[in-house]
C-alpha positions as a Markdown table, in Angstrom:
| # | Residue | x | y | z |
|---|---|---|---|---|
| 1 | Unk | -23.7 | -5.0 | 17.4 |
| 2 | Unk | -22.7 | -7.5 | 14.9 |
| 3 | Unk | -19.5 | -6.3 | 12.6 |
| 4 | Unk | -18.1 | -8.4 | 9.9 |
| 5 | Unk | -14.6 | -7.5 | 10.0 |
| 6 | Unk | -12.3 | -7.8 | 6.5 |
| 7 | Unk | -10.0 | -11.1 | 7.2 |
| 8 | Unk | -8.5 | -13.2 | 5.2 |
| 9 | Unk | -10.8 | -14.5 | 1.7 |
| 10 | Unk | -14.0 | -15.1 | 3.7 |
| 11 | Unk | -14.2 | -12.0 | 6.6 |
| 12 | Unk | -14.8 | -12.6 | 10.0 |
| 13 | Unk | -17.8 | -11.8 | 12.4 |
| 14 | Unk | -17.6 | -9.7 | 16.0 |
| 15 | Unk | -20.1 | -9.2 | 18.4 |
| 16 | Unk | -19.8 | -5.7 | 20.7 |
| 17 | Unk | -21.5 | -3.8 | 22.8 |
| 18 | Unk | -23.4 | -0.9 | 20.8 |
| 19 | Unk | -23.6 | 1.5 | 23.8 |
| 20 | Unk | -19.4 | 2.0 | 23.0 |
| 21 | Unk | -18.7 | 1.0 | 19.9 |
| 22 | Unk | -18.1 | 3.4 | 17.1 |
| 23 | Unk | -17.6 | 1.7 | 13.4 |
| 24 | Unk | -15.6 | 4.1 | 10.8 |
| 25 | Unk | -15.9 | 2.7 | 7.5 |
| 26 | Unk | -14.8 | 4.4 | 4.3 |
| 27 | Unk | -17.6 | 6.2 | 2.5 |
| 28 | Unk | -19.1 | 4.2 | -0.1 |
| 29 | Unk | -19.0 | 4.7 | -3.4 |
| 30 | Unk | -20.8 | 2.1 | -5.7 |
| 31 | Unk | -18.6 | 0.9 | -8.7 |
| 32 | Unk | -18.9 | 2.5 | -11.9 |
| 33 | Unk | -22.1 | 0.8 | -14.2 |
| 34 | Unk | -19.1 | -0.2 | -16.3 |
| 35 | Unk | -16.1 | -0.6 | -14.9 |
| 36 | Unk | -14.4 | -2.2 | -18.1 |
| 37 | Unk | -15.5 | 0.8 | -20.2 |
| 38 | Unk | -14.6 | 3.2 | -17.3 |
| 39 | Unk | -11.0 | 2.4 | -17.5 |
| 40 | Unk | -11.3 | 2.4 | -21.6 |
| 41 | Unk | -12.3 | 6.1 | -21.4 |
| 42 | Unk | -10.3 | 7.3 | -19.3 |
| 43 | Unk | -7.3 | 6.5 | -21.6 |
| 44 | Unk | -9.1 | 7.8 | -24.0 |
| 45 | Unk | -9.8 | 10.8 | -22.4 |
| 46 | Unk | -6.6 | 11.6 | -20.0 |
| 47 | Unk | -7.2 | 14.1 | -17.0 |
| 48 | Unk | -4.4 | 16.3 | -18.6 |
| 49 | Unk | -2.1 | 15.2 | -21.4 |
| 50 | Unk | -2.6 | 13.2 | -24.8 |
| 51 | Unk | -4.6 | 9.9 | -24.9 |
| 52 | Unk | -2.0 | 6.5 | -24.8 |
| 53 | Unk | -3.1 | 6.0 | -29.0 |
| 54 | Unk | -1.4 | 9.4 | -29.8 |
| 55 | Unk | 1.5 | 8.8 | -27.7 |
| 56 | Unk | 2.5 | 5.0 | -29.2 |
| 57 | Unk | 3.3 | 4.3 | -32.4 |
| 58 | Unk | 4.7 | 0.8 | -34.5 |
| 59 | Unk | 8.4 | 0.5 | -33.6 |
| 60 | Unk | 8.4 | 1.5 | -30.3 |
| 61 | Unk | 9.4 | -0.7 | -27.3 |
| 62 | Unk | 7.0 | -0.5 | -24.2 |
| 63 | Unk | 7.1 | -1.3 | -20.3 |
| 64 | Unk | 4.1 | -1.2 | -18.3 |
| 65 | Unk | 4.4 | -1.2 | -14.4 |
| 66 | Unk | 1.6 | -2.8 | -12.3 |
| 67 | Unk | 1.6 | -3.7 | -8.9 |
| 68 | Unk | 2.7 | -6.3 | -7.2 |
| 69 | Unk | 0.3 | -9.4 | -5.6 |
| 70 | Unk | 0.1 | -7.9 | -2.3 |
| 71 | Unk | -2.3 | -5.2 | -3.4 |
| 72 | Unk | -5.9 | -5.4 | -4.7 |
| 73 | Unk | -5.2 | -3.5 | -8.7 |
| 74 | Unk | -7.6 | -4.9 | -11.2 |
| 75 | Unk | -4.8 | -5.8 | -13.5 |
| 76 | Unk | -7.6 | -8.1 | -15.4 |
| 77 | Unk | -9.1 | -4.7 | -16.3 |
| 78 | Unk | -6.5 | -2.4 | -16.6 |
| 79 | Unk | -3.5 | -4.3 | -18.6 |
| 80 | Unk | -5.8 | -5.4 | -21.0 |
| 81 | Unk | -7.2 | -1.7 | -22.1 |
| 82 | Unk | -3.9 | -0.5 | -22.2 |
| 83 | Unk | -2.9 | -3.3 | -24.4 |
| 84 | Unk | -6.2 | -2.7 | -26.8 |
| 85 | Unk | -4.5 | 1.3 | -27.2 |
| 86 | Unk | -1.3 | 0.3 | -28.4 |
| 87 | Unk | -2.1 | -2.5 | -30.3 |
| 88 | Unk | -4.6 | 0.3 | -32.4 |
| 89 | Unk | -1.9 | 2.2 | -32.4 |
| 90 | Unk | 0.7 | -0.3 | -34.3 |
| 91 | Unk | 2.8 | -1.6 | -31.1 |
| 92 | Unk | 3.4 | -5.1 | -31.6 |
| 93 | Unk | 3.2 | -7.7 | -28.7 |
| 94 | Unk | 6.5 | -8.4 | -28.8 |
| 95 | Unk | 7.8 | -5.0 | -28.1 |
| 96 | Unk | 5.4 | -5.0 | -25.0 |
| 97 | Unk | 6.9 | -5.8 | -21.7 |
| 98 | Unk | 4.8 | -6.2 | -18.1 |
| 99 | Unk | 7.1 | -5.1 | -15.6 |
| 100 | Unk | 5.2 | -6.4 | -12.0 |
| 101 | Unk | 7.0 | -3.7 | -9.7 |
| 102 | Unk | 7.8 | -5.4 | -6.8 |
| 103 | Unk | 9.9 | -3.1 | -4.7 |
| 104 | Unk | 11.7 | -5.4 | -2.5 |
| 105 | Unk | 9.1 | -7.8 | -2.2 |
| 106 | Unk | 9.8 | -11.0 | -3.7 |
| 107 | Unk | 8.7 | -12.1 | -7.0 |
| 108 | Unk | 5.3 | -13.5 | -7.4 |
| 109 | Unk | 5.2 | -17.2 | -8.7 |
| 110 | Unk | 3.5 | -18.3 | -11.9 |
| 111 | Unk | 0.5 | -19.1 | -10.3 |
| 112 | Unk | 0.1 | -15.9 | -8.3 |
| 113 | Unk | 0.6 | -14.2 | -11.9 |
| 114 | Unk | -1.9 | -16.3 | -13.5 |
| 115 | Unk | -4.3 | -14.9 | -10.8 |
| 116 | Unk | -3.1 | -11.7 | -11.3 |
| 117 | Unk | -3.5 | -11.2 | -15.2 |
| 118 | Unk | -5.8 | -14.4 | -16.6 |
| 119 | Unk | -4.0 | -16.5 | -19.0 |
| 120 | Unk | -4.9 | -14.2 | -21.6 |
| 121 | Unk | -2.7 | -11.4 | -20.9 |
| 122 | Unk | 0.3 | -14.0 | -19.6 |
| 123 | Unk | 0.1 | -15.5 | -23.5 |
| 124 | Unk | 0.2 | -12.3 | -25.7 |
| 125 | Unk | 3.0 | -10.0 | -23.9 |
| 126 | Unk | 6.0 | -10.9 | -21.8 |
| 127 | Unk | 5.3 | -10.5 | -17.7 |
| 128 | Unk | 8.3 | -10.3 | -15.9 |
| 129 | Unk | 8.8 | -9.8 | -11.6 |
| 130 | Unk | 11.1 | -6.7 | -11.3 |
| 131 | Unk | 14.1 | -7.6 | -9.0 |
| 132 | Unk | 15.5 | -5.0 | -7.0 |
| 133 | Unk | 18.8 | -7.1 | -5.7 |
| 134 | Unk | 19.6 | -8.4 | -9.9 |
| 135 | Unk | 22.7 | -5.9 | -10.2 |
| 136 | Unk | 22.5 | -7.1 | -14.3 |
| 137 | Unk | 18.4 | -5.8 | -14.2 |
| 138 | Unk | 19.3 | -2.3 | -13.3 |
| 139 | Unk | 20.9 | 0.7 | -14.7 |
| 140 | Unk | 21.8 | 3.6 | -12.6 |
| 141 | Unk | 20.6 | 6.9 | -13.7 |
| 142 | Unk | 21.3 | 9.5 | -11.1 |
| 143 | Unk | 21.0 | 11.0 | -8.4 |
| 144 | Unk | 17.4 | 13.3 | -7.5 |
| 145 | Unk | 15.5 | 14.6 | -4.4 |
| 146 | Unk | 17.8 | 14.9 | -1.6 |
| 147 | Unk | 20.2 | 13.1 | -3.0 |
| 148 | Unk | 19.3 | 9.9 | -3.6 |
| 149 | Unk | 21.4 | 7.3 | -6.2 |
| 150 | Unk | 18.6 | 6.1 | -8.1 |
| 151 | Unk | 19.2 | 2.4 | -10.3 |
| 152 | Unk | 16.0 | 1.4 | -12.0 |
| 153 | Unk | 15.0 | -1.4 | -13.8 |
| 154 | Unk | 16.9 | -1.5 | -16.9 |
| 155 | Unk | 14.1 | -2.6 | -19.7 |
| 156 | Unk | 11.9 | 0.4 | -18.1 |
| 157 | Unk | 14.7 | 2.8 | -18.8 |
| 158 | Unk | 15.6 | 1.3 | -22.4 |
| 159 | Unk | 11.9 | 1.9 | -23.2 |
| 160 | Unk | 10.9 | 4.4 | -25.9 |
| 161 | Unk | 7.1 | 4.4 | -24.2 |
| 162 | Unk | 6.9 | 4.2 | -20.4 |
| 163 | Unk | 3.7 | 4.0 | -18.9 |
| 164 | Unk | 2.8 | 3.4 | -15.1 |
| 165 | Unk | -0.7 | 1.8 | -14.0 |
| 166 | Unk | -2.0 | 1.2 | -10.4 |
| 167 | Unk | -4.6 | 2.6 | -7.8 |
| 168 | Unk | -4.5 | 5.3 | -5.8 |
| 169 | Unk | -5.4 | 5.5 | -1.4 |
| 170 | Unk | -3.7 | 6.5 | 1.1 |
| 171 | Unk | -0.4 | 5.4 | 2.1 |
| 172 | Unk | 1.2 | 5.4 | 5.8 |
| 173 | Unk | 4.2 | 7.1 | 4.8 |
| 174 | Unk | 4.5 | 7.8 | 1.4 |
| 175 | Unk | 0.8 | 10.1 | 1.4 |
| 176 | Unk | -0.7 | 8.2 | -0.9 |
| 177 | Unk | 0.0 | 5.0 | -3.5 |
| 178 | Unk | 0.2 | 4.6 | -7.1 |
| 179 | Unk | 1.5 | 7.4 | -9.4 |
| 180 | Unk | 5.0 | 8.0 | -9.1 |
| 181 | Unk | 5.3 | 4.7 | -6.5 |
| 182 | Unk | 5.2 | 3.0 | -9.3 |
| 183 | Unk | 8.5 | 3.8 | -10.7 |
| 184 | Unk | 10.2 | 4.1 | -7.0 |
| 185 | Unk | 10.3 | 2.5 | -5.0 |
| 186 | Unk | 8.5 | -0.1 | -7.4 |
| 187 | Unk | 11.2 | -1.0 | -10.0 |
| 188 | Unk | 14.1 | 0.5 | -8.1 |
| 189 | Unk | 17.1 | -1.4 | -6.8 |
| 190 | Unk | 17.6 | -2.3 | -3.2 |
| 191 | Unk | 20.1 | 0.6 | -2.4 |
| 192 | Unk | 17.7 | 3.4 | -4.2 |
| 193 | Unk | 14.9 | 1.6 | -1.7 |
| 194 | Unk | 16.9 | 1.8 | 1.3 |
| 195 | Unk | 17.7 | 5.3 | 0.8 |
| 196 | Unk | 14.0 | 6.3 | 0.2 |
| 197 | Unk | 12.8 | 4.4 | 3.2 |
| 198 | Unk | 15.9 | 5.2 | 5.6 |
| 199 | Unk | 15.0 | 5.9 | 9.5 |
| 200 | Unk | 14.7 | 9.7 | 8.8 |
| 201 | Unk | 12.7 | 9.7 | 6.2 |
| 202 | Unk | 10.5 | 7.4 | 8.1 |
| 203 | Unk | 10.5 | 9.5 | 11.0 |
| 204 | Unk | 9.5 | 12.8 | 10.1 |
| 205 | Unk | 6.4 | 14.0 | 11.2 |
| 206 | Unk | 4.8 | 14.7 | 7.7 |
| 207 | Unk | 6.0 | 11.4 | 6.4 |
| 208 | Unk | 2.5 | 10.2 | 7.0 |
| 209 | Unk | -1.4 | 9.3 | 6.0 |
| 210 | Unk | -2.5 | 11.8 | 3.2 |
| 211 | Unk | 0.3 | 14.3 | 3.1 |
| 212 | Unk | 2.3 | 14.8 | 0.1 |
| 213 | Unk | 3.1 | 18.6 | 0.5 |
| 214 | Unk | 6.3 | 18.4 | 2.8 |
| 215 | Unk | 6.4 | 14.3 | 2.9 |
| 216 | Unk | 10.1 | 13.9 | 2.1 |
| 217 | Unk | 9.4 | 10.4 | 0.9 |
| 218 | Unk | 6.6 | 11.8 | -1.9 |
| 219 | Unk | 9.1 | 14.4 | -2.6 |
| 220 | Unk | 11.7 | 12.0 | -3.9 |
| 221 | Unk | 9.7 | 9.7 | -4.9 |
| 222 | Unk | 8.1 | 12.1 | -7.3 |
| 223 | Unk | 11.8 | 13.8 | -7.9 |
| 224 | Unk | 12.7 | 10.5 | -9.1 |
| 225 | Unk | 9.7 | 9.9 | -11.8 |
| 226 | Unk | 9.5 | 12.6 | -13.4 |
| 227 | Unk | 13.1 | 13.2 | -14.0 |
| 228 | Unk | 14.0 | 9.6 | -15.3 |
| 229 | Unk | 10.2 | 10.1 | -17.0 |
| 230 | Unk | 7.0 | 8.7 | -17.2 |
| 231 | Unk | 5.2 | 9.0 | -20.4 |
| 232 | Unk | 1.4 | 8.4 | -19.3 |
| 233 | Unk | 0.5 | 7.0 | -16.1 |
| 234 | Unk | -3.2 | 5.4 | -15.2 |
| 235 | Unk | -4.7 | 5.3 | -11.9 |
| 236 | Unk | -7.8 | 3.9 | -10.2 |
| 237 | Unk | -9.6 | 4.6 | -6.8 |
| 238 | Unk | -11.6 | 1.5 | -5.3 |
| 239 | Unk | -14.7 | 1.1 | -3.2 |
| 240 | Unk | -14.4 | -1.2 | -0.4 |
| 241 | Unk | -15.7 | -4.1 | -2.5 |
| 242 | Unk | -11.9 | -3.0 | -4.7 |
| 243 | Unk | -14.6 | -2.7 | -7.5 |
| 244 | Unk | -13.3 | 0.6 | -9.1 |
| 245 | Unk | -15.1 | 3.8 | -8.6 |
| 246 | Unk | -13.1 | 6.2 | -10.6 |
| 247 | Unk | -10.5 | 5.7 | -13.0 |
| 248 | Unk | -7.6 | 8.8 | -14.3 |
| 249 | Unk | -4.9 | 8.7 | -16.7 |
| 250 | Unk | -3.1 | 10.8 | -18.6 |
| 251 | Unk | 0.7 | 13.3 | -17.3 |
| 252 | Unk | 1.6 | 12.3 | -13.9 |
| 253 | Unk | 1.2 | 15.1 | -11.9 |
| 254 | Unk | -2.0 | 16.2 | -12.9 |
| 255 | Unk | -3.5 | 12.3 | -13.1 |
| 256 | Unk | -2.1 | 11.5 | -9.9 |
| 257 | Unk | -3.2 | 14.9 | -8.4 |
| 258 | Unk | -7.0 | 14.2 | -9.4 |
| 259 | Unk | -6.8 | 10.3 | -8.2 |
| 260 | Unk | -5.7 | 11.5 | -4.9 |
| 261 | Unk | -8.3 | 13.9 | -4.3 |
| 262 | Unk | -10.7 | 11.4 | -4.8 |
| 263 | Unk | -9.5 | 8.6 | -3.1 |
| 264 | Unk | -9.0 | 11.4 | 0.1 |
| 265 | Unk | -12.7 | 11.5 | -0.2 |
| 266 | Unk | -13.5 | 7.9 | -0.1 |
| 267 | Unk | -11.2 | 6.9 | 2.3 |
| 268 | Unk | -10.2 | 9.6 | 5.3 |
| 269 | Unk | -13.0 | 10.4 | 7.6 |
| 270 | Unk | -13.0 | 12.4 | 10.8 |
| 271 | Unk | -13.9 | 11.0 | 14.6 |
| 272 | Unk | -14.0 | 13.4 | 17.4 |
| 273 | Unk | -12.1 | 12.0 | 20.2 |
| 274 | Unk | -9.7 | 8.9 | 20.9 |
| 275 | Unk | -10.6 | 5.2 | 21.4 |
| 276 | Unk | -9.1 | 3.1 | 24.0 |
| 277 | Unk | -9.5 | 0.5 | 22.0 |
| 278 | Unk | -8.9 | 0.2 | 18.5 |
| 279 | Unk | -10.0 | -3.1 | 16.4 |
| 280 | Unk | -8.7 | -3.1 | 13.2 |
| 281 | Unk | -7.5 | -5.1 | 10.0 |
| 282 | Unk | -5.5 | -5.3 | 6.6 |
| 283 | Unk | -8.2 | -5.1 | 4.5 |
| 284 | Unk | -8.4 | -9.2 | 3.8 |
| 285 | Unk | -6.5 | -10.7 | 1.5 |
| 286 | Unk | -4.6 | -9.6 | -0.7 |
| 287 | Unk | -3.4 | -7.5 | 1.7 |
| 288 | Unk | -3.4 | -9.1 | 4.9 |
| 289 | Unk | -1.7 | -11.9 | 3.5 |
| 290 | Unk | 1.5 | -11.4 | 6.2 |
| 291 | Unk | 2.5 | -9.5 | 9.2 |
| 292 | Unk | 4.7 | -7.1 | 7.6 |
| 293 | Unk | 1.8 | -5.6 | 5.4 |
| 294 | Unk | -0.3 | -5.3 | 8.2 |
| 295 | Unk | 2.0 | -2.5 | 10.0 |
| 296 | Unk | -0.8 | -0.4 | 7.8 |
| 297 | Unk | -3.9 | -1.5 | 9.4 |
| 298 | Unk | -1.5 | -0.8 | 12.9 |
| 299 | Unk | -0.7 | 2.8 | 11.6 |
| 300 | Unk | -4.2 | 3.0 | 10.7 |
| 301 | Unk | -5.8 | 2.3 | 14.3 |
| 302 | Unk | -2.5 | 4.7 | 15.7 |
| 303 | Unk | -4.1 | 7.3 | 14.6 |
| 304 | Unk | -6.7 | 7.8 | 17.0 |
| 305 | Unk | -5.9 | 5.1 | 20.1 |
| 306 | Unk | -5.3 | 6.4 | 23.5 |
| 307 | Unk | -1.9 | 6.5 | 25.1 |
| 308 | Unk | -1.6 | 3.6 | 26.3 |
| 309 | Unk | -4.8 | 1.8 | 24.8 |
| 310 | Unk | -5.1 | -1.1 | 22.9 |
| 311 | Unk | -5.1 | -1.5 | 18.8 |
| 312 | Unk | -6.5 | -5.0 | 18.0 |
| 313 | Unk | -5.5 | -5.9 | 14.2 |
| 314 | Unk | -7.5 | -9.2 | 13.4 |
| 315 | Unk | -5.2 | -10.4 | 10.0 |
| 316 | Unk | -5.4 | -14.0 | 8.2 |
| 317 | Unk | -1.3 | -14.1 | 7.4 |
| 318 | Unk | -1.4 | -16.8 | 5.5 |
| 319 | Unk | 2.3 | -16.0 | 4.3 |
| 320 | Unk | 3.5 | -15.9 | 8.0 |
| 321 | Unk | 5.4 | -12.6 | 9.0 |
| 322 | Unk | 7.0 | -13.6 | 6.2 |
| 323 | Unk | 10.1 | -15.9 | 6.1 |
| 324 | Unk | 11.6 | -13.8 | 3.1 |
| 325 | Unk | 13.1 | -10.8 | 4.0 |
| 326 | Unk | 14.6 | -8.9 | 7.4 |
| 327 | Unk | 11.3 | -7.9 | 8.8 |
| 328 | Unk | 11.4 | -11.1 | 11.4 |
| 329 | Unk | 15.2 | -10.9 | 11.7 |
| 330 | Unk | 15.2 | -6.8 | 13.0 |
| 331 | Unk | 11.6 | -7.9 | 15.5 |
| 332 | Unk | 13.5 | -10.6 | 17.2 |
| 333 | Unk | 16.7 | -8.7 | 17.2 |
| 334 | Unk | 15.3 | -6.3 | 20.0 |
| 335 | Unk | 14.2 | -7.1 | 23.6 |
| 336 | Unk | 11.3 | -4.8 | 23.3 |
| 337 | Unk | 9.7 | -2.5 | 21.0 |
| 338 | Unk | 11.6 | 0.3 | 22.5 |
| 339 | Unk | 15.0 | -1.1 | 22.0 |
| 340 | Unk | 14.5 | -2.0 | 18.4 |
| 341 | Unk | 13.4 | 1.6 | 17.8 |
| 342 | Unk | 16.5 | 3.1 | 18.8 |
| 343 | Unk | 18.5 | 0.6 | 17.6 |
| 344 | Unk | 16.7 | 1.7 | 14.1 |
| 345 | Unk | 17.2 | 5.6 | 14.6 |
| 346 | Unk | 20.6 | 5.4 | 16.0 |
| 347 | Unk | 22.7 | 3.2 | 13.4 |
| 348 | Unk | 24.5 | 4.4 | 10.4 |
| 349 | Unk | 23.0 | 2.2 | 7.6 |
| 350 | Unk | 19.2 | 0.8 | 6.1 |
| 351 | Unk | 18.4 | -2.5 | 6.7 |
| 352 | Unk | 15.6 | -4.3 | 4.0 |
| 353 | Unk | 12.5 | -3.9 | 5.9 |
| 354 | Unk | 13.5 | -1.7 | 9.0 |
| 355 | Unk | 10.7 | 0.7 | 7.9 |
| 356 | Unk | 8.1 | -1.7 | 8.9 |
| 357 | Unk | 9.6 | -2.4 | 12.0 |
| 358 | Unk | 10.4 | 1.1 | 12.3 |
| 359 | Unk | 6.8 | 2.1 | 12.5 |
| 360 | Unk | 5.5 | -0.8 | 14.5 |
| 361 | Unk | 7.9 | -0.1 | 17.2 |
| 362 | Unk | 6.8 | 3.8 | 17.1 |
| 363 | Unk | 3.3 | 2.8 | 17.4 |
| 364 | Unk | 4.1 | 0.5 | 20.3 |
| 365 | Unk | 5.6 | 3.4 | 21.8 |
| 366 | Unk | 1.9 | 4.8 | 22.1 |
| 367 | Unk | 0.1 | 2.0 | 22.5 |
| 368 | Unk | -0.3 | -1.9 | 22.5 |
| 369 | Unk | -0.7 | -4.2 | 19.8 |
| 370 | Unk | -2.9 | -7.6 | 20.5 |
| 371 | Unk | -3.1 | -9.6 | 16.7 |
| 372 | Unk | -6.0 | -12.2 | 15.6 |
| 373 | Unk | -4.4 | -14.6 | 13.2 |
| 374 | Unk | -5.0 | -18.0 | 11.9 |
| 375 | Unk | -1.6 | -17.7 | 9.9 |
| 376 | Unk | 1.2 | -17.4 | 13.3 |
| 377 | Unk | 1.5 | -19.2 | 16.8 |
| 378 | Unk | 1.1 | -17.5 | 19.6 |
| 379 | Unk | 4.7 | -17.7 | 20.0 |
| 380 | Unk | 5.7 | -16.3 | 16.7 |
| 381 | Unk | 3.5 | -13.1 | 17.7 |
| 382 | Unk | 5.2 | -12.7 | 21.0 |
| 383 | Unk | 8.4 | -13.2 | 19.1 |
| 384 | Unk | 7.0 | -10.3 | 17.2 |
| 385 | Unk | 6.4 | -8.4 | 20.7 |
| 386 | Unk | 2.9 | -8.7 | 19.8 |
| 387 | Unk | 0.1 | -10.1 | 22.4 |
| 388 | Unk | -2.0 | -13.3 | 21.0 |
| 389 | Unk | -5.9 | -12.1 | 20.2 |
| 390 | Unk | -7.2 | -16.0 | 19.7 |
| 391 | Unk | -10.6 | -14.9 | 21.2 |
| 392 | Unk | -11.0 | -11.1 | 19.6 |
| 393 | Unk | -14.2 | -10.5 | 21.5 |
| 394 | Unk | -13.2 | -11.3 | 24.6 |
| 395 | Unk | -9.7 | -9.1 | 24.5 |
| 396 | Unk | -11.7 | -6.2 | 23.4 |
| 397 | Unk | -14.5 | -6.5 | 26.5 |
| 398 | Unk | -11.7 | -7.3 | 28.4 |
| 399 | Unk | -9.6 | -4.3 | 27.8 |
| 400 | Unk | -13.1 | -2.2 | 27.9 |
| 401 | Unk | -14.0 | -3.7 | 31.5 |
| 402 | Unk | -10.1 | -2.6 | 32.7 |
| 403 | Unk | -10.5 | 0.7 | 30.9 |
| 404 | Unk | -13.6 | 1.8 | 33.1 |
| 405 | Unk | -17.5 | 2.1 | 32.4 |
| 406 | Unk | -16.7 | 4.8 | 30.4 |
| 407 | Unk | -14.4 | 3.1 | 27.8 |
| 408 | Unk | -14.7 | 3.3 | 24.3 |
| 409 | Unk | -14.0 | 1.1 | 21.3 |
| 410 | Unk | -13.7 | 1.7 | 17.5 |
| 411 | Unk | -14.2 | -0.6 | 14.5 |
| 412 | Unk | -12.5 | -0.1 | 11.4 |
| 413 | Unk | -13.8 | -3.1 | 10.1 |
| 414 | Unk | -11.7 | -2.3 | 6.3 |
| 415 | Unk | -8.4 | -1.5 | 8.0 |
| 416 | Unk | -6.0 | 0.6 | 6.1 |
| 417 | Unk | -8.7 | 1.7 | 3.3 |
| 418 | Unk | -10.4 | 3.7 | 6.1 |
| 419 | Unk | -7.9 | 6.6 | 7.6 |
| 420 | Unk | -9.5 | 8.2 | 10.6 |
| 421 | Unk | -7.9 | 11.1 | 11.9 |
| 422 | Unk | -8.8 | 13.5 | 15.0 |
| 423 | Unk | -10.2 | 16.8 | 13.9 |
| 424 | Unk | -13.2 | 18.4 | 16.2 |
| 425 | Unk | -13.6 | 21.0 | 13.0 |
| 426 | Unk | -13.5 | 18.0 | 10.7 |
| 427 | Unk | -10.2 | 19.5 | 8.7 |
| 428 | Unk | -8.7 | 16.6 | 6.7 |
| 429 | Unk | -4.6 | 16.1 | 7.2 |
């Protein structure tokens, strides 16, 4: 069985044998005929809520939130429909602010942004990289959920029209993305972020794929947006391809609602029994661009690997682990997986990035990790208390030849946009 496996710009090809191999692949969904005028409608026509004309009007000063370069939004289609509404609505240009809402990411570089939005977009509104660790970008505006100080980007909360725009699949411990994301931990500051990603949080069991009922991370997450507000917020759900599908706008609760049920569809699908091996990815690039985003395609693979059996992530990394922020700092820190882990639960404040780390070492606590990578040494991975893959092949037949003539191996060949989960009745999380 030949798989071509999501990696990097170009993909990568794996031959295995197809008496054990099982490939779970998100259900596809062909991109709308029109994907430009599917986006146009659906600000037209919200899901709940008035259309983005009837809520702008000449005066008012706007921020936009999109995501950040590490994920796959079609800001080339999206921005610029949402610019078209206000400027038929009398906003002028000028009073239009981009807000690229990095989290604690760094900022993208002009480049990267040019990539992002076209030069188009770049030359008729300001685009600016949210900063979560600028003290003089942020204004604090209470505290919501279970308590949690929230500071936020200060031209988002100075902005008579607020208006949130991203893509919607599952997340690995928020539920899902987009929606309310956008706002926190998106354009939050570093201490709002810490609190929303601290060890507990991280820990509890419906902190997790698909759940948002009970996920104490949605909970404040959502706590946070719509008491500081959110005036219309605009979704899509992609295929595989990230051609959209589906696109919903319109209140936040009810858009976001309707773009998760559909992306649930798309992208969770059942599988009877575990693997003992799981070969997985990041989706290719953007996503797989370093090792910290890849923890996704880990979790992904977690769900349904053996105790004690091998997950396989095959990710380009082109951006290393990376070298910005504490991801490499907290891996290195620890003797082993294990160590780290309780290191993580047991002290009494958030590091930047000890979620990642946080989850990896959980998931090494059920099972190993082997990475393929053209982007890290072999020594960086151990480093990373992850085993070198350079031949993927041969460490997945050689894991199945130790695991027994019985052994089993599973394929998710699109990484984190495919969630399996075990379920004999076929009952989604």
């Amino acid at each position: 069985m030949r798989i071509r496996l999501a990696f990097g710009d170009s993909g990568l090809l794996i031959d295995l044998p197809d008496e054990c191999t099982t490939v779970v692949e998100p259900r596809y969904v062909a991109a709308a005929a029109d994907q430009d005028a599917q986006v146009r409608t659906a600000l037209r026509a919200p899901v709940t809520g008035r259309p983005l004309r009837e809520l702008a009007g000449r005066g008012q000063r706007v921020a936009i939130s999109v995501c950040d370069g590490t994920r796959p939004q079609p800001r080339r289609l999206m921005v610029p429909a949402v610019l078209d509404e206000l400027e038929q609505a009398g906003v002028r240009p000028e009073d239009i602010v981009v807000l690229v809402a990095t989290g604690t990411h760094r900022g993208n570089n002009p480049g990267e942004l040019e990539a992002m939005f076209g030069t188009a977009v770049l030359d008729r509104v300001r685009v600016v990289n949210h900063d979560a660790r600028d003290d003089a970008s942020l204004t604090y505006v209470g505290r919501y959920g279970d308590a949690v100080p929230v500071w936020l980007n200060r031209a988002w909360v100075e902005a008579d029209l607020r208006v949130t725009t991203g893509f919607v699949e599952p997340h690995f411990f928020a539920g899902f993305s987009g929606g309310p994301k956008m706002v926190a931990p998106g354009l939050a500051g570093l201490d709002t972020v810490l609190t929303l990603h601290d060890a507990k949080r991280i820990a509890h069991p419906r902190a997790t794929w698909g759940v948002l009922d009970g996920n104490p991370i949605h909970e404040d997450v959502r706590a946070i947006a719509t008491a500081t507000g959110v005036d219309f917020a605009f979704d899509v759900v992609l295929n595989r391809d990230q051609d959209i599908v589906r696109a919903f706008a319109g209140d936040l609760s009810g858009m976001h609602a309707a773009a998760c049920a559909a992306a649930r569809e798309v992208a969770m699908r059942p599988v009877p029994a575990p693997f003992d091996v799981v070969v997985t990815t990041n989706s290719g690039y953007p996503l797989d661009q370093n090792l910290y985003q890849c923890v996704k395609g880990m979790s992904a693979a977690a769900q349904i690997v053996k105790p004690g059996g091998l997950i396989v992530c095959a990710a380009e990394c082109r951006d290393g682990l990376p070298d910005h922020g504490s991801y490499r700092d907290i891996l290195t820190a620890g003797r082993s997986p294990a160590e780290i882990l309780e290191r993580i639960l047991h002290q009494d404040h958030t590091i930047p990035d000890q979620w990642q780390a946080q989850i990896q070492a959980k998931i090494q606590a059920h099972a190993r990790i082997a990475v393929h990578t053209s982007g890290l040494s072999d020594a960086e991975l151990r480093g990373a208390h992850l085993e070198p893959a350079p031949d993927l092949a041969a460490t997945v037949l050689e894991e199945l030849r130790a695991s027994g003539p019985a052994a089993t191996v599973c394929v998710l060949p699109e990484g984190p946009q495919t969630i399996p989960y075990l379920s004999v009745a076929g009952e989604m999380p």
